[in-house]
C-alpha positions as CSV (number, residue, x, y, z in Angstrom):
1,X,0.0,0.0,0.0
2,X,2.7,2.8,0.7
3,X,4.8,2.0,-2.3
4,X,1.4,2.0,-4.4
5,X,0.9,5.3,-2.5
6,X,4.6,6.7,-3.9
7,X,3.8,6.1,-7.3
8,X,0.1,7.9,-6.9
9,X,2.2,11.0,-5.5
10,X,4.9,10.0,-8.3
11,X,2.5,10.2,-11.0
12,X,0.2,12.9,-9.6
13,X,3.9,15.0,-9.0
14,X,4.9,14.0,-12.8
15,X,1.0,14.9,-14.0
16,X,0.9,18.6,-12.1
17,X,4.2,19.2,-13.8
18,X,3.4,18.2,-17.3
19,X,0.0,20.4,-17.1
20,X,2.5,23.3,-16.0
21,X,4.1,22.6,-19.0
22,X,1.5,22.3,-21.3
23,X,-0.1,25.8,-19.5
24,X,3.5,27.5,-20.7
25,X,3.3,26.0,-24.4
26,X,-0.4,27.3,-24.6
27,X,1.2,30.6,-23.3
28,X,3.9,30.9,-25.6
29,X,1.9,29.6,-28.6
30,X,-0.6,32.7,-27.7
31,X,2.6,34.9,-27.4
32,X,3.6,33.7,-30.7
33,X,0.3,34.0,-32.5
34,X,0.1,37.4,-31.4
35,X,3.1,38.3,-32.8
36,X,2.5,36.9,-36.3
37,X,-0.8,38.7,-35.9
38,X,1.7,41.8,-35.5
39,X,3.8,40.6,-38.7
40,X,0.9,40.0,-40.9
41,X,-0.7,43.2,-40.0
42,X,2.7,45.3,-40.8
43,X,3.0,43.1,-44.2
44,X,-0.6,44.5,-44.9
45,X,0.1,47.8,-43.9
46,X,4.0,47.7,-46.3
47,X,1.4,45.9,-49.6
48,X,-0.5,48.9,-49.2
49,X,2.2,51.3,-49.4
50,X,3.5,49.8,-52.0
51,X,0.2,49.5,-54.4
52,X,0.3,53.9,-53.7
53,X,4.1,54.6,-54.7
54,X,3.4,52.4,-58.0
55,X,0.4,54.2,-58.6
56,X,2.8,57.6,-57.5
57,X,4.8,56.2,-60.0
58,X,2.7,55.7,-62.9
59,X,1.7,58.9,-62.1
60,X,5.0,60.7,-62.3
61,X,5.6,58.4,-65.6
62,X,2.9,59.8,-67.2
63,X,3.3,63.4,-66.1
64,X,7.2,62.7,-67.4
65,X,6.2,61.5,-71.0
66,X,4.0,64.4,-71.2
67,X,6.5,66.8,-70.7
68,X,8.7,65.2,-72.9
69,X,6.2,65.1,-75.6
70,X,5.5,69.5,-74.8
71,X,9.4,69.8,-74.9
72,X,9.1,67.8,-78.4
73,X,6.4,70.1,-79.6
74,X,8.7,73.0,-78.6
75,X,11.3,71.9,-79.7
76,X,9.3,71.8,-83.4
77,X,8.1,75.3,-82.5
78,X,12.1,76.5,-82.2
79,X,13.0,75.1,-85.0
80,X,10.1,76.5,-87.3
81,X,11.1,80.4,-85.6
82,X,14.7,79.7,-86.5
83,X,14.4,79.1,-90.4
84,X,11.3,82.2,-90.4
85,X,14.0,84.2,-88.6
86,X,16.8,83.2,-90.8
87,X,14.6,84.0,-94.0
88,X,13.7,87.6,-92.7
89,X,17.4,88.1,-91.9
90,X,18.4,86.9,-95.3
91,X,15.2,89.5,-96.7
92,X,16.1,92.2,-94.6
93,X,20.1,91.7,-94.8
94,X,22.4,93.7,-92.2
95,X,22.7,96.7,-91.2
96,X,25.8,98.5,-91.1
97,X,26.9,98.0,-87.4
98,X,26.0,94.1,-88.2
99,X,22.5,93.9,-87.2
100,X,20.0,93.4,-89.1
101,X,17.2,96.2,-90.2
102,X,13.7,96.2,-88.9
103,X,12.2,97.7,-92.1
104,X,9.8,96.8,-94.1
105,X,10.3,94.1,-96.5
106,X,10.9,95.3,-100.2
């Protein structure tokens, strides 16, 4: 009777501390979840950052190939004012300090 009384105290000593055990890896296993919770809800937070700089992006992108399509059409524009000033020079010819006149065309 007192050595089946040992092991009763044995196993309810070996059945306490495995429950204490199993409380700690609940614990932690909450701790853990909780801070994947934390993860996933900054790995939201960073995928929706990062959809609104592409979208930034885009944006600049197509702001940039609208300039370069105004500097294009200036460019044109320059060009076209060149030659029409060149052929008044050439009409006009220069003036004796090296200018050229602003008279009336012949």
């Amino acid at each position: 009777v007192k050595e089946a009384r040992e092991q009763m105290q044995s196993l309810s000593r070996r059945t306490d501390a495995a429950v204490e055990e199993m409380e700690k890896a609940q614990a932690g296993e909450k701790e853990a979840r909780a801070a994947l919770s934390g993860v996933l809800g900054d790995y939201k937070g960073l995928e929706g950052l990062h959809i609104d700089q592409t979208r930034d992006l885009e944006a600049i992108r197509d702001l940039h190939s609208e300039r370069v399509s105004q500097c294009s059409s200036l460019r044109s524009r320059v060009t076209q004012l060149e030659r029409l000033c060149n052929d008044v020079q050439s009409i006009m010819g220069p003036t004796p300090s090296g200018g050229y006149a602003a008279a009336s065309p012949p």
